[in-house]
N, CA, C and O of each residue as an XYZ file, in Angstrom:
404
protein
N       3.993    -23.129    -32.657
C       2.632    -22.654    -32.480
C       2.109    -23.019    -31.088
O       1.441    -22.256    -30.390
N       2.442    -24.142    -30.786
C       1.743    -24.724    -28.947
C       2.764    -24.058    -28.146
O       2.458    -24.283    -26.975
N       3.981    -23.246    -28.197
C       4.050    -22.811    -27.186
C       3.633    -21.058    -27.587
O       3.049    -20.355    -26.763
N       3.913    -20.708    -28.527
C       2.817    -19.662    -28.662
C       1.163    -19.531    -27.914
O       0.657    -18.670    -27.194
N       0.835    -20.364    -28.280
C      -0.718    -21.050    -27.597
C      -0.798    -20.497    -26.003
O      -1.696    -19.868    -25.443
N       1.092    -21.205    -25.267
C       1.143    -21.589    -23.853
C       1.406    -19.825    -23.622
O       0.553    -18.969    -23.387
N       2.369    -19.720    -23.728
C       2.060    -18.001    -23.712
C       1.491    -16.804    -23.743
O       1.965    -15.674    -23.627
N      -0.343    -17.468    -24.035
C      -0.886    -16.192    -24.330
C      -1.666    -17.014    -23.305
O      -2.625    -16.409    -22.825
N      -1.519    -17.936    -22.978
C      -2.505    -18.310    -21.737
C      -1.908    -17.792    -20.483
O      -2.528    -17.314    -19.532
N      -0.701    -17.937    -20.591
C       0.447    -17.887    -19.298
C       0.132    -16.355    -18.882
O       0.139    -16.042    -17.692
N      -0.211    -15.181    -20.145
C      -0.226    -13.943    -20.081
C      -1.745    -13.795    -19.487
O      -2.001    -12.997    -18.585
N      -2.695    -14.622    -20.071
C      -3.894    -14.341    -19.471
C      -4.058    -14.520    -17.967
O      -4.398    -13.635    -17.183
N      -3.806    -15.630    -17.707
C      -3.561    -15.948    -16.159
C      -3.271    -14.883    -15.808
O      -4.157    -14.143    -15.381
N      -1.581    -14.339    -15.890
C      -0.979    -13.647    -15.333
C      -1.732    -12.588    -15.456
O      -2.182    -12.504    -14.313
N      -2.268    -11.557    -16.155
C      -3.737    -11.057    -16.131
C      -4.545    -10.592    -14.505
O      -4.676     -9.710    -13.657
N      -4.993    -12.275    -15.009
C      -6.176    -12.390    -14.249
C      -6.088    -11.819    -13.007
O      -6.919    -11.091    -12.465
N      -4.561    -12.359    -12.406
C      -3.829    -12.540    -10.865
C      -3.678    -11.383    -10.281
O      -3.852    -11.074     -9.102
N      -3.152    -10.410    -11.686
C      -2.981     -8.620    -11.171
C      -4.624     -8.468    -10.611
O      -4.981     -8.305     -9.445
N      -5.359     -8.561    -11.654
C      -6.496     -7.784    -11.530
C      -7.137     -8.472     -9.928
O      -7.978     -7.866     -9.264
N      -6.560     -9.787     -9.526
C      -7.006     -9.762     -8.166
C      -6.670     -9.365     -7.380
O      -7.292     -8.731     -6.528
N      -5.555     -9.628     -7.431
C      -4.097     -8.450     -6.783
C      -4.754     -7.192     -6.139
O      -4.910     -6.950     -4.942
N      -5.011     -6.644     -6.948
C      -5.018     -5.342     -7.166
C      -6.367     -4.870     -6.674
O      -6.402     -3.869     -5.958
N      -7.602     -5.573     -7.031
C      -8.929     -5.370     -6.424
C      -8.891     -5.932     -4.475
O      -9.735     -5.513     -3.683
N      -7.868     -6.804     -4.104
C      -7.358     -7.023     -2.867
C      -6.588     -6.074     -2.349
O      -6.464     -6.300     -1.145
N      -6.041     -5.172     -2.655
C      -5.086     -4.219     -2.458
C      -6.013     -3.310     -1.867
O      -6.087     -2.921     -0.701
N      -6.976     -2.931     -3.252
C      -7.674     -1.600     -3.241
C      -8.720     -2.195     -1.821
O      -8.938     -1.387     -0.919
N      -9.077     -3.053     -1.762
C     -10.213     -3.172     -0.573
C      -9.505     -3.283      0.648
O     -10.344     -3.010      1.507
N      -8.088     -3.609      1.379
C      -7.612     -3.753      2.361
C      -6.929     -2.304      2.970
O      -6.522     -2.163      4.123
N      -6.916     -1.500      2.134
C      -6.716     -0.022      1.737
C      -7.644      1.008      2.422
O      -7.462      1.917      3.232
N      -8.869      0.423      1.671
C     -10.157      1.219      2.125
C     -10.556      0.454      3.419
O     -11.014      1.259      4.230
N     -10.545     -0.577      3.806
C     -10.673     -0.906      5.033
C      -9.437     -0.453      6.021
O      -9.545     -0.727      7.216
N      -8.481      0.108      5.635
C      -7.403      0.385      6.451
C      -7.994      1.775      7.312
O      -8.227      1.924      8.512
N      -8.130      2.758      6.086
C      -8.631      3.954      6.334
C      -9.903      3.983      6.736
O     -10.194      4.994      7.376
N     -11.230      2.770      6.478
C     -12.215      3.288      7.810
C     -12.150      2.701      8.851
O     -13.001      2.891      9.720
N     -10.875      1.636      9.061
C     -10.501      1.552     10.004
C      -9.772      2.880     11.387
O     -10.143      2.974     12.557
N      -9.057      3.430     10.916
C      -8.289      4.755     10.964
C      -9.437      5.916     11.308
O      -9.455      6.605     12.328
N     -10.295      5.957     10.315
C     -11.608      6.783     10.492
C     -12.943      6.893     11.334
O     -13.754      7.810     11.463
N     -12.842      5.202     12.030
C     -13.871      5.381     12.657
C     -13.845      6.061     14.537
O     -13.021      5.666     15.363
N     -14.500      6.689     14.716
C     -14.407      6.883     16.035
C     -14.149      5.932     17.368
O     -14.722      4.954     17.846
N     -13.164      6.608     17.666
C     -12.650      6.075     19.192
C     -14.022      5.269     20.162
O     -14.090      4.345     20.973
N     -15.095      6.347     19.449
C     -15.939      5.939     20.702
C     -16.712      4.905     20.378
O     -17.316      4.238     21.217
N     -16.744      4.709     19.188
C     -17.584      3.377     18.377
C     -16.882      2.059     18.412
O     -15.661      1.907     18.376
N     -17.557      1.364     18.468
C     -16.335     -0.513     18.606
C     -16.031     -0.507     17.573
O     -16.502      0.459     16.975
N     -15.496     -1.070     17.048
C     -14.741     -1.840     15.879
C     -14.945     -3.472     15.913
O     -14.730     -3.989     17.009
N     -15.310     -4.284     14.909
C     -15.486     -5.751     15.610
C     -14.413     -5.896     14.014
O     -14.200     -5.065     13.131
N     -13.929     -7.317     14.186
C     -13.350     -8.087     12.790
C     -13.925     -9.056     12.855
O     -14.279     -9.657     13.869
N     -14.132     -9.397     11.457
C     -14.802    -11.071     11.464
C     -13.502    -11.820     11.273
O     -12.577    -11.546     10.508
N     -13.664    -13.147     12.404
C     -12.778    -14.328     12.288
C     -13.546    -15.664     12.145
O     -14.373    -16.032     12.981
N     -13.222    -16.370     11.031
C     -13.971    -17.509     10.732
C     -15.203    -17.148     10.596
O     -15.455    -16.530      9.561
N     -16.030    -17.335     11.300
C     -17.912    -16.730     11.374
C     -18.404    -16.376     12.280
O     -19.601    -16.515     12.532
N     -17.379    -15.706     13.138
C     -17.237    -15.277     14.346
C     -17.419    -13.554     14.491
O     -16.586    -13.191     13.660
N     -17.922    -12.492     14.966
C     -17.619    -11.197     14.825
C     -16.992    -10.736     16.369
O     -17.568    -10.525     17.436
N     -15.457    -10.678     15.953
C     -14.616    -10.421     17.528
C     -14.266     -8.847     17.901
O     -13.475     -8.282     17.146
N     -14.733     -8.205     18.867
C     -14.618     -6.597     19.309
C     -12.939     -6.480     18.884
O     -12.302     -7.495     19.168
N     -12.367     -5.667     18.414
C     -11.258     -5.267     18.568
C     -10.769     -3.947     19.344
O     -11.151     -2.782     19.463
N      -9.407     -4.996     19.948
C      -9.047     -3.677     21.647
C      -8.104     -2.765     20.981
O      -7.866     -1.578     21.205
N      -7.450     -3.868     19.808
C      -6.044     -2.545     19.772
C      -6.179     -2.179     18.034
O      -5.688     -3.020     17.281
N      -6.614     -1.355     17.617
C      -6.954     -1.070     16.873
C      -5.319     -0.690     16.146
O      -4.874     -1.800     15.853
N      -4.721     -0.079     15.917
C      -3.364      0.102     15.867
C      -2.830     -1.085     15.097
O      -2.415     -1.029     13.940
N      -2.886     -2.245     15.912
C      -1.946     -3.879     15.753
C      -2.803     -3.866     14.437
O      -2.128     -4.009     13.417
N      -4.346     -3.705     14.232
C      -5.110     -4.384     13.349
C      -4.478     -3.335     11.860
O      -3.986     -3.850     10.857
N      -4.625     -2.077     12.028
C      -4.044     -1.429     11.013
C      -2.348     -1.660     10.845
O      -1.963     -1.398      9.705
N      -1.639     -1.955     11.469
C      -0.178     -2.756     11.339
C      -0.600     -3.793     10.304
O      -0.419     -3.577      9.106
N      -1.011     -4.616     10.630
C      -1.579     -5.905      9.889
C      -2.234     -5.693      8.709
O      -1.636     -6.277      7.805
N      -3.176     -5.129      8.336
C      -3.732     -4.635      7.241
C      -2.811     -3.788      6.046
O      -2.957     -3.958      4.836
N      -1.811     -2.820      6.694
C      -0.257     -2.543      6.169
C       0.446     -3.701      5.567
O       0.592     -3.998      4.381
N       0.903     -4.363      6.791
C       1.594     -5.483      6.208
C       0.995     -6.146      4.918
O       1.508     -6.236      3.803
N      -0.353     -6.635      5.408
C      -1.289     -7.269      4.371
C      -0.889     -6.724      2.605
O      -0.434     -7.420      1.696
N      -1.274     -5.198      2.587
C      -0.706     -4.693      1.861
C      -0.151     -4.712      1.066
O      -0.313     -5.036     -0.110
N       1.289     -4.022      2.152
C       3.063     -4.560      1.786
C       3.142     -5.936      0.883
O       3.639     -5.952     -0.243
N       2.503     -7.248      1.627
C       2.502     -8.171      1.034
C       2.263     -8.711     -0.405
O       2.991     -9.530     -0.967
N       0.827     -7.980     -1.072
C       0.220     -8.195     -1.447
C       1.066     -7.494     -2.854
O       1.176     -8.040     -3.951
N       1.615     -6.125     -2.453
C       2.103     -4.874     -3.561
C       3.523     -5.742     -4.447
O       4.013     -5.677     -5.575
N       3.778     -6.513     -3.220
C       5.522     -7.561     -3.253
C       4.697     -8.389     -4.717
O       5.076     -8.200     -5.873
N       3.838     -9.060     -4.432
C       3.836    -10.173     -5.329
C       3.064     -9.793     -6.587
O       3.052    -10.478     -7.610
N       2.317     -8.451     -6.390
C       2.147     -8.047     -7.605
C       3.269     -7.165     -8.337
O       2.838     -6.524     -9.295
N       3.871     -7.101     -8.211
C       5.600     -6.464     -8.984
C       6.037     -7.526     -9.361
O       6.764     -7.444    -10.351
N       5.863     -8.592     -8.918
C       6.309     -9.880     -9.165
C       5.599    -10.245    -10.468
O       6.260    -10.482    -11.480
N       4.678    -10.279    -10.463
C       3.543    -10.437    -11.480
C       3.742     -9.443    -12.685
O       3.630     -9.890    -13.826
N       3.956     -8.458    -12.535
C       4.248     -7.361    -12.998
C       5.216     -7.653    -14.292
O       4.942     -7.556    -15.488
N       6.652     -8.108    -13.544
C       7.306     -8.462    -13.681
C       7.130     -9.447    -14.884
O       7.199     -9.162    -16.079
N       6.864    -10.790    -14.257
C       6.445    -11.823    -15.367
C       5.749    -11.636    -17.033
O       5.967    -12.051    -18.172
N       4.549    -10.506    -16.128
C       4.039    -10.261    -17.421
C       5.145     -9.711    -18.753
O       5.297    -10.272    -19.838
N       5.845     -8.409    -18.241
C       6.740     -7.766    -19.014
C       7.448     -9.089    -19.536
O       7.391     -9.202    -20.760
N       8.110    -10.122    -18.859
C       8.822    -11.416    -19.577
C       7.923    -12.096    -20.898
O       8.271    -12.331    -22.056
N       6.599    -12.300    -20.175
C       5.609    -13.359    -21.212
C       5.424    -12.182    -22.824
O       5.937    -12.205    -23.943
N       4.659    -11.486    -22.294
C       4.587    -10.580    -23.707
C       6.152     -9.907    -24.575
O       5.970     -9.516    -25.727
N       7.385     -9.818    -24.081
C       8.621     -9.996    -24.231
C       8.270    -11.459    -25.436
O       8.083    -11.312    -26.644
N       8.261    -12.482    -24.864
C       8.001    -13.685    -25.478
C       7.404    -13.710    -26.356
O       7.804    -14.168    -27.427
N       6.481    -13.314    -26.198
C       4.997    -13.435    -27.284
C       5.324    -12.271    -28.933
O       4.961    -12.384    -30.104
N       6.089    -11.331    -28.258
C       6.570    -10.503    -29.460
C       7.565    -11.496    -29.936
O       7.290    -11.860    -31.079
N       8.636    -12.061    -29.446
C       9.466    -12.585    -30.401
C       9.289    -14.233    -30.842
O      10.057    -15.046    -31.357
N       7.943    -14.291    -30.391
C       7.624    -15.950    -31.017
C       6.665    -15.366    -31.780
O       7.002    -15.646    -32.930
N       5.846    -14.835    -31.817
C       5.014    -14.061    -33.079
C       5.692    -13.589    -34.156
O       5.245    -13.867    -35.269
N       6.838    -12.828    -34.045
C       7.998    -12.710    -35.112
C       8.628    -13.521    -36.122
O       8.910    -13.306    -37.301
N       8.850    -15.011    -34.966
C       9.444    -16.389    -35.541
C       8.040    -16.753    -36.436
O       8.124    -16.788    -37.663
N       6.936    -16.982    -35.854
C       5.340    -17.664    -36.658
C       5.145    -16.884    -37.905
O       4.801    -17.446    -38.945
N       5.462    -14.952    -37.799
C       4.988    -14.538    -38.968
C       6.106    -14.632    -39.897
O       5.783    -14.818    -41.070
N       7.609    -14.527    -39.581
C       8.486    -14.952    -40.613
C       8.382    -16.576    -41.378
O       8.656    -16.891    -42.536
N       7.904    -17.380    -40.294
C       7.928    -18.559    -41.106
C       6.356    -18.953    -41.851
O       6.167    -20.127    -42.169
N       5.462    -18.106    -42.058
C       4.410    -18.466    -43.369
C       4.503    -17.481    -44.424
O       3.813    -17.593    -45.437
């Protein structure tokens, strides 16, 4: 039963992590593209620390925001992943709990 317990927590977490994942994804995305969208002739600034710095190469910053991405897509498959393992689990320790009452 306690690792039943640990498993549906392990799944919640794992949960939680997509759904940040994923709300990080979707916003570095949409900042990619009004990055991409805004006019040549308008500045662009990024905030660093509490700082707001002009950006020259706009290009490098959307590279980076890609990568960011890339990064981000890696460890949610990963997650992905896990989950399919934990609930895997959770079906066949729920199986063992309801055969044995």
């Amino acid at each position: 039963m306690e690792q039943f317990q640990i498993v549906v927590s392990e799944i919640q977490s794992v949960r939680q992590q997509m759904a940040s994942l994923n709300a990080q994804i979707m916003e570095l995305k949409a900042t990619s593209e009004a990055v991409t969208n805004q006019p040549a002739e308008l500045s662009l600034h990024q905030q660093l620390g509490g700082v707001l710095i002009e950006v020259a190469d706009r290009q490098s910053l959307i590279e980076v925001l890609n990568k960011d991405v890339s990064t981000l897509s890696e460890h949610l498959e990963r997650l992905q992943t896990r989950e399919v393992d934990l609930v895997n689990s959770y079906e066949e320790l729920k199986k063992v709990l309801e055969g044995s009452n």
